[in-house]
N, C-alpha and C positions, 0 to 999 in steps of 0.2 A: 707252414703253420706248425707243423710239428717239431723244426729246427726251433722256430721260436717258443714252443712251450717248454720245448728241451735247456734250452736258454733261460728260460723266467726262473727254471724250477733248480735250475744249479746254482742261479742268481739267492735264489731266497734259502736252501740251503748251508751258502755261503755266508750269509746273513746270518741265518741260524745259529750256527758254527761259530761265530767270532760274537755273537750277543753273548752264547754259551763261555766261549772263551774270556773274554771281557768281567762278566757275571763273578765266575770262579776266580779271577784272578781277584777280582775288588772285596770278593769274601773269603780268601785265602787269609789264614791266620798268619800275623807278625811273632815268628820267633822267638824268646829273647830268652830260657835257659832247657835245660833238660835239666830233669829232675830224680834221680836213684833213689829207692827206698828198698831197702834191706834186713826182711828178716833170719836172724838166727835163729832161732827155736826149731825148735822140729813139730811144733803146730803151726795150724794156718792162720793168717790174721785176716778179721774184718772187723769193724766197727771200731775203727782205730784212728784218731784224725791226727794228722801229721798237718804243722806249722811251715809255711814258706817263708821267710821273710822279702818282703817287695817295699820295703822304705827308703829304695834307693830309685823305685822309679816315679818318672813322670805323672804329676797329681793327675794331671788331664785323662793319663790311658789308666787309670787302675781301674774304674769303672767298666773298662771294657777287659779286663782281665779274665782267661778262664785257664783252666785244667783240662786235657787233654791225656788221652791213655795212648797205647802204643798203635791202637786203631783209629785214632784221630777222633773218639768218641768224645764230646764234652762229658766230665764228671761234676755229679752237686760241689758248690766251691761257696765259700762263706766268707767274703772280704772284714776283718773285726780291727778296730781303733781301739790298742788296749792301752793308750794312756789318754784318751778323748780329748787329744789336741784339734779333733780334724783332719785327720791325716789317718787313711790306714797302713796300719805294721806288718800285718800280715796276711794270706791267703788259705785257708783251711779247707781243707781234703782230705778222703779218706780210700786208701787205697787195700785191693784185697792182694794179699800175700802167701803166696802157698810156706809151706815150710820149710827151712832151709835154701829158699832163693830171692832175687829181689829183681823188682818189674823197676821200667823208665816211665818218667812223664813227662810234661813238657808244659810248660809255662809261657801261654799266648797272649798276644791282643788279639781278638777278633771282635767284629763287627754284626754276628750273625746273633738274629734273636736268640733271646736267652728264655729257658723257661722258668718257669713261675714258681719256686720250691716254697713247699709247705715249711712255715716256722713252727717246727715239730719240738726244735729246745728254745724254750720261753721261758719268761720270766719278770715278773713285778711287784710293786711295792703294791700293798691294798689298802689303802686309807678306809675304801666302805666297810672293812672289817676291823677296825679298829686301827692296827697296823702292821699287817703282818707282812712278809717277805717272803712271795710265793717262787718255785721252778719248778718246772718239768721236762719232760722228752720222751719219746715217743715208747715208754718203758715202764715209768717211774715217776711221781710227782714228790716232792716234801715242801714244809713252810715254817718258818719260824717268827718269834715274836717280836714289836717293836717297844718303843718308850710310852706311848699311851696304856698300853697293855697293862706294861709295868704301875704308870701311874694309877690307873684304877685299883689294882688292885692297895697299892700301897695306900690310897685315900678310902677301901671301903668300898667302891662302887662295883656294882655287879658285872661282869659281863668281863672281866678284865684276864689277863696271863703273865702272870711273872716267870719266865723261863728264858731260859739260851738254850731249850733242846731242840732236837731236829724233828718236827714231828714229820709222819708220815701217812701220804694220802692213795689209798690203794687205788690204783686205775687199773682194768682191762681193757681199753679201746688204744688205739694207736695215738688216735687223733687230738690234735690238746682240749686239756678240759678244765683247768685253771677260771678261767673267765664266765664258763656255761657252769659250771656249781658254784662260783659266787653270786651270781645273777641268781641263781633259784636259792638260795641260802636269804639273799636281800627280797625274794620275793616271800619267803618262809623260813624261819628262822630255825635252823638247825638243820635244813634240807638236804645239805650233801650228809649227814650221818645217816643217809639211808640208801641203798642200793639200789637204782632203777637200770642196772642194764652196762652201767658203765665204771660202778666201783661206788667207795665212799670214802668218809672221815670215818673209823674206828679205830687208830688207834691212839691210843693213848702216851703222851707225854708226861702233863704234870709237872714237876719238878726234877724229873728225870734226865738221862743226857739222849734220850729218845734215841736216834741213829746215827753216831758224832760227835752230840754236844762235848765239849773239851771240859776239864776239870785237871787242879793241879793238887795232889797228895801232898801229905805234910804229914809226919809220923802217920799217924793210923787213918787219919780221916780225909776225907776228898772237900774239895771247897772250888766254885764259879763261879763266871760273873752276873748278872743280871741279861738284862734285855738288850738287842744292838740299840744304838744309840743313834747311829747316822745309817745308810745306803747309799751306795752308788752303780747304777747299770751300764754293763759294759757294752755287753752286747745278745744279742738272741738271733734265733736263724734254724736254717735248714742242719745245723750240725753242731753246734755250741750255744748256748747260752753261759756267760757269766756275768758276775757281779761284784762287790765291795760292801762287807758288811763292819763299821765300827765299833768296839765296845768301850766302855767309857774303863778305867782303870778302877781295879777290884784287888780285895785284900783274902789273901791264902794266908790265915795264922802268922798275919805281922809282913807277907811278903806279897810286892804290890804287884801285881799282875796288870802289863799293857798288851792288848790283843786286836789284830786286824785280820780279819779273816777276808782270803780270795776264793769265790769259789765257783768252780767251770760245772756241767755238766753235758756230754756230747752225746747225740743221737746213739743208740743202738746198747747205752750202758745201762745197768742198774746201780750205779757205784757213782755218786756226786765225787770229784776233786776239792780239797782241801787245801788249798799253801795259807799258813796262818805264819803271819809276821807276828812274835811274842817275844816278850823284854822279862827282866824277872826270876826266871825258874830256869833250870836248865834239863828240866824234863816236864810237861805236859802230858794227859793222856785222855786218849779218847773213850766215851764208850756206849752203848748201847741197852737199853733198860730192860732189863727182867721181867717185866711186870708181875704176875702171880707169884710166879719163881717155880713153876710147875714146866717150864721150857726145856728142850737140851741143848747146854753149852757147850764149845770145842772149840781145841785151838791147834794151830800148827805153827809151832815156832821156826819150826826149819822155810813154811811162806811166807811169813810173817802176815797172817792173820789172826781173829778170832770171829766166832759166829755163836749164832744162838735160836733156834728154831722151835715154835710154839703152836698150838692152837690158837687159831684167835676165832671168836664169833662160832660162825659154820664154815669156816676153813683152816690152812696154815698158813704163816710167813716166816719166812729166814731172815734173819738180818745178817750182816757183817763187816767189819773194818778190817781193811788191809792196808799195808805199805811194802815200802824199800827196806832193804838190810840197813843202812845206815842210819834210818830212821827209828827203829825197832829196838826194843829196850822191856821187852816181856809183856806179860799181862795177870790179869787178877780179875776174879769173881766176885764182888764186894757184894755180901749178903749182908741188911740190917731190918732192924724193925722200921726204922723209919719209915711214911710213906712215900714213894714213890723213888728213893733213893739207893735201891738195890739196883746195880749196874756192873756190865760184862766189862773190864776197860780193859783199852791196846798202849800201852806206855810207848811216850816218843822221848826220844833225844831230841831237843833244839840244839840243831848245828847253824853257828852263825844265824843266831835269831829269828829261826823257820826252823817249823816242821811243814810236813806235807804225809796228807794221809788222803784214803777214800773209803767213803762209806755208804751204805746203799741195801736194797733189801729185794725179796723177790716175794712175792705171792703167788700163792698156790694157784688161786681162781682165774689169773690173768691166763693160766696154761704156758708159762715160760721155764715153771720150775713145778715139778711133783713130788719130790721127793728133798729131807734132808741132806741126802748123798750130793745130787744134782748141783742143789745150790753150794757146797760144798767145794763139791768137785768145778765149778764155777769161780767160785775164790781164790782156788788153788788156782787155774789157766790164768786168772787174771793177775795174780802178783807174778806169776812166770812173764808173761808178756810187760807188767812195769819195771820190772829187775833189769827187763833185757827190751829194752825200747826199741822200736824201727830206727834204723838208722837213715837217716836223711840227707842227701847229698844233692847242693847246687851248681851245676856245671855251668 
């Protein structure tokens, strides 16, 4: 009896061992690159999404595509169709990088459940509000206006926005909140302009270039376009949301201005991306509204930014635009009586009919920034890190 329970139990076991065996081999990830990313800087990066391109493989396995670190740990991965044929281009990732080194990854098929990531960068068109074109991320939300907007007010009726500026929607909570303050806005009108816990609407746009809106000079004075005209969503996810906003062509003192604005924003930033395709001008500029004019502005030309930091309500916010050296082309304080038309602006060069800028703001109450220096100093780390990108390498 005991030879044969000695038997049963080597028996099962063995069994055990090759189930096991079996198990791991059928959930073993398929191969297919390694992946370098290499920072220079002598800061550390995170919150930085680096592009894969995978348009050369099989439609059937991109579905099961993940990211993998040097520990074989799955990392959040974001598959995005950026010409929405159906087909995805690419695989987004974001890897942490100390400074001065660069980590491996690895680019698999596996089969092993995937977990469930929060769509933390979102983003939509709002018909219930008239027409606005809302995004966020787990940071930062802004919105800007559509063709209805525009048409009220050009006919008189109440309720309307004539603008291309970028407003902005202060959030504290990580969690999106796009959809949960429209909802209470449609259930009471005016609802998110007040603070229950989670942020609100207070700031003010108007006619202004809010956080961004673009405007092209002409001897002394600035001149925009109206409202977008078209949208197109690209994509939204655990790490990017983008989209395609159209403007219909607009006249700058005799000269026609055509503009298509791309624009991404990724988990962990306070600074939306801008690549705007513009015909026309051969310099556009971005800027950011004054309001009172009671704020402090500052600029660093050697980052190629400008900033501007206020009281607002019962706290403060920072705004600020940065770019690239090649992009960069000064800036100006445009103070008028006008209303709402006093604006901080970042002058671009269009190189080969693009610019590319980012723009973005911090608040005080969110706890991510306390001080003018901070956000500041924030500006600065971030043009250092777009000047000198991760270097990314497919093996």
């Amino acid at each position: 009896m005991e030879f044969l329970s000695t038997l049963i139990m080597k028996k099962i076991a063995l069994f055990l061992f090759g189930l096991s065996f079996f198990t791991s081999c059928k959930e073993s990830p398929e191969i297919l690159s390694t992946i370098t990313v290499e920072n220079k800087l002598n800061l550390d990066r995170e919150f930085e999404t680096v592009a894969v391109d995978i348009s050369n493989i099989n439609i059937e396995k991109v579905a099961d595509l993940v990211i993998l670190d040097k520990e074989n740990t799955q990392l959040t991965a974001q598959l995005v169709d950026n010409d929405l044929d159906g087909k995805n281009d690419v695989i987004l990732f974001q890897p942490n990088i100390k400074a001065n080194s660069s980590n491996t990854y690895t680019l698999a098929i596996s089969k092993a459940e995937k977990k469930a990531d929060t769509a933390y960068c979102y983003s939509r068109f709002v018909p219930e509000r008239t027409d606005d074109y809302t995004w966020e991320n787990n940071r930062v939300a802004f919105r800007t206006f559509g063709p209805v907007a525009q048409k009220m007010v050009e006919d008189g009726v109440k309720g309307g926005t004539l603008s291309s500026g970028i407003d902005a929607w202060l959030k504290r909570v990580e969690y999106p909140i796009i959809n949960k303050w429209y909802k209470r806005n449609d259930a009471k009108k005016g609802a998110y302009h007040k603070d229950l816990g989670e942020g609100l609407d207070n700031f003010h746009v108007g006619v202004s270039r809010g956080i961004g809106g673009t405007a092209v000079k002409v001897d002394t004075s600035y001149y925009f376009s109206r409202n977008f005209t078209s949208y197109k969503t690209i994509s939204t996810g655990p790490l990017r949301t983008s989209f395609v906003l159209t403007y219909a062509t607009w006249d700058a003192n005799g000269k026609q201005i055509n503009e298509t604005k791309h624009i991404s924003l990724d988990y962990g930033q306070n600074l939306t991306r801008f690549e705007i395709d513009v015909k026309g001008t051969n310099t556009i500029s971005s800027g950011i509204t004054l309001h009172n004019k009671k704020g402090v502005t500052n600029e660093q030309d050697a980052n190629f930014w400008i900033s501007h930091w206020e009281t607002l309500d019962d706290s403060e916010v920072g705004t600020g635009i940065v770019t690239t050296k090649p992009y960069f082309a000064g800036s100006e304080k445009y103070v008028t009586a006008r209303k709402d038309e006093s604006n901080h602006f970042l002058h671009l060069n269009v190189i080969d009919n693009k610019v590319v800028f980012y723009s973005g703001f911090g608040w005080k109450k969110s706890k991510q920034f306390s001080t003018q220096k901070e956000w500041e100093n924030y500006l600065t780390d971030f043009s250092k890190k777009i000047n000198s990108p991760l270097i990314v390498t497919k093996l």
